[in-house]
The first five atom37 places (N, CA, C, CB, O) and aatype in JSON, in Angstrom:
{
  "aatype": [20, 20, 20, 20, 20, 20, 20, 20, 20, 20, 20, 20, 20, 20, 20, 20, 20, 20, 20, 20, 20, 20, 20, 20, 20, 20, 20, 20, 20, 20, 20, 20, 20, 20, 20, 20, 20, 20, 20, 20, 20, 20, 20, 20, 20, 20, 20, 20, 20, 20, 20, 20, 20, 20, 20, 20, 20, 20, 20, 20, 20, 20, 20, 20, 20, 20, 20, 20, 20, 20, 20, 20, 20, 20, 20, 20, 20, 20, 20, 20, 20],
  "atom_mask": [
    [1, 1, 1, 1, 1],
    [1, 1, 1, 1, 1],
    [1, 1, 1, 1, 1],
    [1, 1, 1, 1, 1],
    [1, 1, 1, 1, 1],
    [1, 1, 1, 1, 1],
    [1, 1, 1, 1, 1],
    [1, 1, 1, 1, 1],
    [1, 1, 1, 1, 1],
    [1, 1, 1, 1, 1],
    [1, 1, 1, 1, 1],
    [1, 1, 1, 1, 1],
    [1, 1, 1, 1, 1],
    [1, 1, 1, 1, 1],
    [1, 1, 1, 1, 1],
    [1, 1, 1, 1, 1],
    [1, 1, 1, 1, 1],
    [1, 1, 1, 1, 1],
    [1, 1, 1, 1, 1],
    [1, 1, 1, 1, 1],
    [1, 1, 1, 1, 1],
    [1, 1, 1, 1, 1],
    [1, 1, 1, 1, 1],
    [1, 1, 1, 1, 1],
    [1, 1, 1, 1, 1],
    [1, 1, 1, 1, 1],
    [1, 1, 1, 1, 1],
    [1, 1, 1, 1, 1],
    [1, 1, 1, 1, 1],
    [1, 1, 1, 1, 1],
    [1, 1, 1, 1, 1],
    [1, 1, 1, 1, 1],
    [1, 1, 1, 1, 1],
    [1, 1, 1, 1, 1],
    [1, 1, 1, 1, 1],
    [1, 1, 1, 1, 1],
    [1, 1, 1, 1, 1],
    [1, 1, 1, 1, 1],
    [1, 1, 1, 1, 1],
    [1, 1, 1, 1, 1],
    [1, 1, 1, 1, 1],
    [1, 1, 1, 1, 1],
    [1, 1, 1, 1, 1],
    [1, 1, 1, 1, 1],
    [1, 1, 1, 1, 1],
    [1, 1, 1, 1, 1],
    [1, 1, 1, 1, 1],
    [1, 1, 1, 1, 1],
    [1, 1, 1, 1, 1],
    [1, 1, 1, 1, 1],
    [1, 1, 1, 1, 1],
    [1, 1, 1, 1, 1],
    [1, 1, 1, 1, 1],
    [1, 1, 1, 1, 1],
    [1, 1, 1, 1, 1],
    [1, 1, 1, 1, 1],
    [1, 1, 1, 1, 1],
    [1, 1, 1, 1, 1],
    [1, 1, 1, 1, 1],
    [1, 1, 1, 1, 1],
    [1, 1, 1, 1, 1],
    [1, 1, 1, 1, 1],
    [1, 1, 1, 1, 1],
    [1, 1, 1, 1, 1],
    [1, 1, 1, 1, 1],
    [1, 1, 1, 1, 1],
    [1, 1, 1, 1, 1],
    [1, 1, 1, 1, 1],
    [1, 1, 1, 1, 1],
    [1, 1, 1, 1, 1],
    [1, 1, 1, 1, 1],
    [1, 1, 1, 1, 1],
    [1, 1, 1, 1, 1],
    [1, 1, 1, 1, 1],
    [1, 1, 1, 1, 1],
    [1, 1, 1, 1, 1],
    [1, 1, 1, 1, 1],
    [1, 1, 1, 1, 1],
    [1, 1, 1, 1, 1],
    [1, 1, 1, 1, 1],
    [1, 1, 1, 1, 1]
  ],
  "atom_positions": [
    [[91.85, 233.43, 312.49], [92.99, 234.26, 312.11], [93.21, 234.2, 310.6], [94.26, 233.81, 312.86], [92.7, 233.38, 309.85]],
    [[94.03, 235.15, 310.28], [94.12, 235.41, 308.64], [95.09, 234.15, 308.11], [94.95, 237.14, 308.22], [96.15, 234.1, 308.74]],
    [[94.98, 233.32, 307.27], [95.85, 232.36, 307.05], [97.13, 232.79, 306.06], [95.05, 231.25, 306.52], [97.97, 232.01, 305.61]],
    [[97.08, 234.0, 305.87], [98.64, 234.48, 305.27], [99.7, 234.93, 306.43], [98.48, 235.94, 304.19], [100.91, 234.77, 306.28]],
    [[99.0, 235.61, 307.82], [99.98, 235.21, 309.02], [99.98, 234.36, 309.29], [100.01, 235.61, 310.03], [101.18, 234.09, 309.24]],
    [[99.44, 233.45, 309.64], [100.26, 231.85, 309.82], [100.95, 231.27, 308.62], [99.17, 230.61, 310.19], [101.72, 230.36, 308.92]],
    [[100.9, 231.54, 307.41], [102.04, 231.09, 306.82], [103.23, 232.04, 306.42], [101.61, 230.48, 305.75], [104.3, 231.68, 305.92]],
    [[102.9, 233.16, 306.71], [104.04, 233.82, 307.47], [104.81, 233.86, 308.56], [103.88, 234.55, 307.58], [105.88, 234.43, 308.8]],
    [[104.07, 233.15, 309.21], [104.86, 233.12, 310.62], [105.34, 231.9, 310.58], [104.04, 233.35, 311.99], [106.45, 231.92, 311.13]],
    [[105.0, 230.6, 310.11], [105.55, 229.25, 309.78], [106.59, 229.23, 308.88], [104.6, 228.42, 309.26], [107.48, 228.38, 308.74]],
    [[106.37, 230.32, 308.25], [107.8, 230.37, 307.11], [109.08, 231.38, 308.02], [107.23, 231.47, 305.17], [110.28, 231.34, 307.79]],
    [[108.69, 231.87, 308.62], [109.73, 232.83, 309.99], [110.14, 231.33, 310.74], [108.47, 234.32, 311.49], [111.29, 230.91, 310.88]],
    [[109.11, 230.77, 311.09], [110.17, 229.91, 312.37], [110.98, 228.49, 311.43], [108.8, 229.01, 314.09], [111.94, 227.79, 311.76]],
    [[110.24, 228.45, 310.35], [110.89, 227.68, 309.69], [112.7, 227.8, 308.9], [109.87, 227.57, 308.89], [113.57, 227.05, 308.45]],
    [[112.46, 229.17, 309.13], [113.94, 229.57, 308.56], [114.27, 229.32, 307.86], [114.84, 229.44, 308.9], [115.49, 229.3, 307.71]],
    [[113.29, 228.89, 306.78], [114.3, 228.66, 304.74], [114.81, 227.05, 304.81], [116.52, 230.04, 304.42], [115.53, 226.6, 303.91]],
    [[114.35, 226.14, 306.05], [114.86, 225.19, 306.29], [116.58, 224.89, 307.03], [114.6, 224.79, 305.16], [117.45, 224.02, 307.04]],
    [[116.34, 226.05, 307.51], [117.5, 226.21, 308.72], [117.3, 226.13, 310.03], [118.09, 227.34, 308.74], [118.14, 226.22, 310.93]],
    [[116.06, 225.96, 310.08], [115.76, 226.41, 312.18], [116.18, 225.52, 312.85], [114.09, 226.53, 312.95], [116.3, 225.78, 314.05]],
    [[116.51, 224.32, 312.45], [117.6, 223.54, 313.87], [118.6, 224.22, 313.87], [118.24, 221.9, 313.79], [119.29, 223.93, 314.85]],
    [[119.23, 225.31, 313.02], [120.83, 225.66, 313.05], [120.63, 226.79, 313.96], [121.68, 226.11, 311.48], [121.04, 226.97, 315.11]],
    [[119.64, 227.74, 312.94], [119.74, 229.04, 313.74], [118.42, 229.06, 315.06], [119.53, 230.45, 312.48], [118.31, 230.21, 315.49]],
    [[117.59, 228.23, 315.64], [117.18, 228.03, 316.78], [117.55, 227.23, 318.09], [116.35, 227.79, 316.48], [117.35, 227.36, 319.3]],
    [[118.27, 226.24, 317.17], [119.33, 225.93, 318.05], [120.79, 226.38, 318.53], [119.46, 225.07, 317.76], [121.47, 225.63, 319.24]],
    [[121.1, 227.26, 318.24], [122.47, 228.2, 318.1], [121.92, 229.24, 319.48], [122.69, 229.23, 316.14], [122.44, 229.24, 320.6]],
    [[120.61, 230.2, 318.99], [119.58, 230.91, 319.71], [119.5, 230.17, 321.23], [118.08, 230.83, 318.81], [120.09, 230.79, 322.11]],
    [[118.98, 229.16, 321.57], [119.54, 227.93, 322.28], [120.12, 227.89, 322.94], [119.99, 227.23, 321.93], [119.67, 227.9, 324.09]],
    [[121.11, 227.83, 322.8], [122.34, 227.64, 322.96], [122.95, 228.73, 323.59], [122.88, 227.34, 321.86], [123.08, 228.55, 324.8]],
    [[123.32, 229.72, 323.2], [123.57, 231.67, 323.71], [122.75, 231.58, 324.63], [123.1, 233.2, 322.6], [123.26, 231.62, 325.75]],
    [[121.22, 231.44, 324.55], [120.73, 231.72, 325.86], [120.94, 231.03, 327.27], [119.58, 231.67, 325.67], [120.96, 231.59, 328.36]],
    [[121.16, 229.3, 326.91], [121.78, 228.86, 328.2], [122.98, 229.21, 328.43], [121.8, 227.59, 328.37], [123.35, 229.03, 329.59]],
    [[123.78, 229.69, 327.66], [125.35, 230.31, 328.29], [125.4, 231.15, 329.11], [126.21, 230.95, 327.45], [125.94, 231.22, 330.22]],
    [[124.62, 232.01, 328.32], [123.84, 233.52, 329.14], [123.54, 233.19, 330.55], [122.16, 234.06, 328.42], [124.1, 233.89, 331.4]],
    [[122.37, 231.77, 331.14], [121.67, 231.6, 331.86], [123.2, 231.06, 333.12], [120.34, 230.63, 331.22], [123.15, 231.59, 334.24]],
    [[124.16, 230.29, 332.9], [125.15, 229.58, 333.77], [126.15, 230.49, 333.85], [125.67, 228.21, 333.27], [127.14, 230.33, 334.57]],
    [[125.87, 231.9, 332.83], [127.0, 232.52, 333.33], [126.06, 233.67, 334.82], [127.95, 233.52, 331.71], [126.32, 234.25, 335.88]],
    [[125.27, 233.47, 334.19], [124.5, 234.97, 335.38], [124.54, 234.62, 337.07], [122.32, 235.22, 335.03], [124.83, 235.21, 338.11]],
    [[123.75, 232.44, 336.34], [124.15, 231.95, 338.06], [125.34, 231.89, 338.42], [123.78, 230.6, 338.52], [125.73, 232.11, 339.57]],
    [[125.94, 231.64, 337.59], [127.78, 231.55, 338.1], [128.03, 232.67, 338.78], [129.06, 231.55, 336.81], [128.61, 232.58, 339.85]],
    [[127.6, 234.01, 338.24], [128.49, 235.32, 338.78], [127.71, 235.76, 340.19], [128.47, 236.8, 337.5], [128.26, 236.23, 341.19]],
    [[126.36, 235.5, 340.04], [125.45, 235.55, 341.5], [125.74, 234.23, 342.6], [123.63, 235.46, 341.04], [125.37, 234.36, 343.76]],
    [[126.26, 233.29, 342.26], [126.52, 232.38, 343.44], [127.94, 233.01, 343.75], [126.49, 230.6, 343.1], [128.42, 232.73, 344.85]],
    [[128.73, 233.88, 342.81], [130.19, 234.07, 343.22], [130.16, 235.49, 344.18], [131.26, 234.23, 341.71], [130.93, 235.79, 345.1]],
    [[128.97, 236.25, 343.62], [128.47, 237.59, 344.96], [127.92, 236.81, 346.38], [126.76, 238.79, 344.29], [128.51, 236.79, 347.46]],
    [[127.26, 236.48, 346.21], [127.13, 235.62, 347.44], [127.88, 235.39, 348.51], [127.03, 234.63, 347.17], [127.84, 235.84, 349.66]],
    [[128.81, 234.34, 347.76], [129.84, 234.0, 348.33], [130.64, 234.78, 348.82], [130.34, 233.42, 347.75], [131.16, 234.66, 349.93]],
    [[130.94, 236.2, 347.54], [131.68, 237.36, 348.37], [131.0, 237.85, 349.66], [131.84, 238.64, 347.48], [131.51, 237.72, 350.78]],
    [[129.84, 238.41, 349.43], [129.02, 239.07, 350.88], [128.94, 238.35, 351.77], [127.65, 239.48, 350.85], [129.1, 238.92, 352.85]],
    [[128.73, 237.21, 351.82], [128.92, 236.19, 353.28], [129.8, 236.77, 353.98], [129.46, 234.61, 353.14], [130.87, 237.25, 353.61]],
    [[129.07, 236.7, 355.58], [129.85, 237.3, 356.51], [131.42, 236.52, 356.73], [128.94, 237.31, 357.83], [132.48, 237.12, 356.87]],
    [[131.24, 235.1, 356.71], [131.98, 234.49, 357.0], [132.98, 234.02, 355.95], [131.4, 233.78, 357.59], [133.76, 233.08, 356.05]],
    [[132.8, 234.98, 354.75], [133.8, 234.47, 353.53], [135.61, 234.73, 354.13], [133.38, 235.67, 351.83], [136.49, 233.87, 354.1]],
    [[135.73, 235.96, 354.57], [136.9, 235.75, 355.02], [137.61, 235.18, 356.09], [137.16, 236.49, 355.01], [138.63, 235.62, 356.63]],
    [[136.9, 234.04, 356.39], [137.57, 233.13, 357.2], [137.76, 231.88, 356.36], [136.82, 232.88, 358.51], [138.41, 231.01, 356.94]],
    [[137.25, 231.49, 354.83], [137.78, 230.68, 353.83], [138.96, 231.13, 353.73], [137.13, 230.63, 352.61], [139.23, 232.33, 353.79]],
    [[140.11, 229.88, 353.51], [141.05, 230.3, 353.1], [141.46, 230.91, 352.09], [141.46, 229.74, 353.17], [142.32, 231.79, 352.04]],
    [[140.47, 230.2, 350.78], [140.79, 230.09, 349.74], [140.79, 231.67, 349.18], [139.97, 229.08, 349.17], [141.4, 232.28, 348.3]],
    [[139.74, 232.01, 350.2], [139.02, 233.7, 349.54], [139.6, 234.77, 350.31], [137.12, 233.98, 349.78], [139.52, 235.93, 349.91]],
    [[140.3, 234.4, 351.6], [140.81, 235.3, 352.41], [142.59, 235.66, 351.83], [140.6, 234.61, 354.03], [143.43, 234.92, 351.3]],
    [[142.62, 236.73, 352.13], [144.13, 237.54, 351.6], [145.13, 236.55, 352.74], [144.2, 239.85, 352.02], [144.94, 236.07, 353.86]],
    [[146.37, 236.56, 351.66], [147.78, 235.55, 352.21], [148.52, 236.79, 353.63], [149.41, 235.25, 350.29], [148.92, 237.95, 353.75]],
    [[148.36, 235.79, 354.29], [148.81, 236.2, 355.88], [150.38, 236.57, 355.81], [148.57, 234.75, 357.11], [151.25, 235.8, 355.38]],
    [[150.64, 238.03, 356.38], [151.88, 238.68, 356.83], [152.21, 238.39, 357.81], [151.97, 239.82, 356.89], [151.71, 238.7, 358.89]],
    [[153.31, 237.61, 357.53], [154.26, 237.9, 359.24], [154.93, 238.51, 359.82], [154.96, 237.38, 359.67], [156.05, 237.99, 359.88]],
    [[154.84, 239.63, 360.44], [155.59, 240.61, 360.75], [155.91, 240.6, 362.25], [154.98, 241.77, 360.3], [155.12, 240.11, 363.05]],
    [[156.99, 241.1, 362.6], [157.3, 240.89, 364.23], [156.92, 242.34, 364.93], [159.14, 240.47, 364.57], [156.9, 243.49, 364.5]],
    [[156.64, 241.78, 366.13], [155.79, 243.47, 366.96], [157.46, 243.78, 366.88], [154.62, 243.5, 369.27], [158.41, 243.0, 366.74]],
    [[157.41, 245.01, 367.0], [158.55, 245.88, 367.44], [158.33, 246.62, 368.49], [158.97, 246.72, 366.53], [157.29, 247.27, 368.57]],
    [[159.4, 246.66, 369.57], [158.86, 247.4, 371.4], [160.49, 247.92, 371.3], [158.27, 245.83, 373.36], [161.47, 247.52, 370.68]],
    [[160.27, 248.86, 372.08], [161.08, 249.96, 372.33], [161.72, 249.53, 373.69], [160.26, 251.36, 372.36], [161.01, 249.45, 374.69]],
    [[162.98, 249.26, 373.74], [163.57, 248.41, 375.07], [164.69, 249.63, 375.34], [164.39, 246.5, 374.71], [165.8, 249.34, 374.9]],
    [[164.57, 251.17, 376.09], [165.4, 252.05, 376.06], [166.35, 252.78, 374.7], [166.04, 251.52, 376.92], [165.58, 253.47, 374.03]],
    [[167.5, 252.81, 374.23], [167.04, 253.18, 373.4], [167.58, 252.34, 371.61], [167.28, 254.59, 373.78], [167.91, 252.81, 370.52]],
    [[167.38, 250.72, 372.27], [167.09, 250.16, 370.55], [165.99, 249.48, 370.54], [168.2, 249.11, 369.83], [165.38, 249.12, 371.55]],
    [[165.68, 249.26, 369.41], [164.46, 248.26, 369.06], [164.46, 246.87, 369.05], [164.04, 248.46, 367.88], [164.99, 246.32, 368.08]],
    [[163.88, 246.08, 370.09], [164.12, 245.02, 369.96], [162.45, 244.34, 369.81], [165.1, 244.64, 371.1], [161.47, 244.5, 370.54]],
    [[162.6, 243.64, 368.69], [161.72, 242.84, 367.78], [161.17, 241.42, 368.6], [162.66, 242.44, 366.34], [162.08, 240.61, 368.79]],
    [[160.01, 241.05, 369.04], [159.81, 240.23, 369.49], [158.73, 239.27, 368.61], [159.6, 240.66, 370.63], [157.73, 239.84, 368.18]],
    [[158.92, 237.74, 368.3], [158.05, 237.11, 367.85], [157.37, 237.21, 367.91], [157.91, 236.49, 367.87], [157.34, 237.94, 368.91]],
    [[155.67, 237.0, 367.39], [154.57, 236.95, 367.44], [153.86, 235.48, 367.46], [154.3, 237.72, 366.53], [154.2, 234.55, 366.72]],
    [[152.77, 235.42, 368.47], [152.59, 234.16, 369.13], [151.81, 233.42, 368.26], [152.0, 234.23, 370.46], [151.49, 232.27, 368.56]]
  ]
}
């Protein structure tokens, strides 16, 4: 190979005597990148599971509402079991 690209290219990764800053920074963004993508795909997951809404944590806060039956002509409200 031509030895002015390799000392072109050694002077690129070398960075002016910066490349721990700016390859490690580079680094760095990319594993953020990497724990946020698994983070958001283990959190689909979790949504599509058949059985997610029987977690509490993930299932909507329970209404209590009383049946209402028609006893001639008022409404009388009976607990729910």
């Amino acid at each position: 190979m031509n030895t002015d690209l390799l000392d072109a290219l050694a002077a690129f990764v070398a960075m002016g005597g910066y490349a721990g800053y700016v390859w490690g920074s580079l680094a760095m963004c990319a594993l953020a990148f990497a724990i946020e993508l698994a983070w958001l795909r283990r959190l689909q997951r979790d949504a599509l599971r058949p059985d997610a809404m029987a977690e509490p944590h993930l299932a909507s806060p329970r209404v209590h509402r009383p049946v209402v039956t028609r006893a001639g002509a008022m409404a009388m409200p009976e607990p729910r079991p």
